[in-house]
C-alpha positions in Angstrom: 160.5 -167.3 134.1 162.3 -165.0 131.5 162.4 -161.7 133.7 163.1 -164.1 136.9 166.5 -165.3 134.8 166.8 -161.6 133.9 166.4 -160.4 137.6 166.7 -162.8 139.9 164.5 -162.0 142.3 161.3 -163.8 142.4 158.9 -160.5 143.7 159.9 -158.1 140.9 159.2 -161.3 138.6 156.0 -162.3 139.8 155.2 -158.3 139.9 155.6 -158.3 136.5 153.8 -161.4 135.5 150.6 -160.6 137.2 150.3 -162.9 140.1 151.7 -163.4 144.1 155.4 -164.1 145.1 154.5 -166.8 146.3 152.9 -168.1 143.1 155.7 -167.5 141.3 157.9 -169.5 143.5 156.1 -172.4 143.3 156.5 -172.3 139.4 160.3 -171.3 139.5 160.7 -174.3 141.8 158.9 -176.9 139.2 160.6 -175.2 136.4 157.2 -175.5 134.7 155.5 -173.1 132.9 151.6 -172.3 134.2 150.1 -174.3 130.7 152.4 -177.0 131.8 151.1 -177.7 135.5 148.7 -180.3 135.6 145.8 -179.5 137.7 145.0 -181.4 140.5 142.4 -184.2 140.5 138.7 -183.0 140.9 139.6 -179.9 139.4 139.7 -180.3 135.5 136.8 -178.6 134.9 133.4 -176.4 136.2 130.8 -179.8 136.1 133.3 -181.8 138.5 132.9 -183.0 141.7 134.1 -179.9 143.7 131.5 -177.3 142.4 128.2 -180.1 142.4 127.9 -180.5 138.9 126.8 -176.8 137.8 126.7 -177.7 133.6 
């Protein structure tokens, strides 16, 4: 979110960062951080219900 305050423009950001435009939007819009999102349910870890319990 620093080089998006320093830029303005989400692409060259995201560019930067490592990861899709779109990606980057989504955190601008939150104004979270990535360790700040919380995940959504069913998705906290490897051994959940979406991958059938691999651990």
């Amino acid at each position: 979110m620093e080089e998006m305050s320093k830029h303005g423009r989400i692409g060259d950001a995201a560019m930067k960062a490592g990861m899709d435009r779109k990606t980057a939007r989504r955190y601008v819009q939150a104004g979270k951080l990535p360790s700040e999102m919380v995940a959504p349910p069913g998705l906290e870890d490897a051994r959940g219900p979406v991958c059938g319990g691999l651990g």
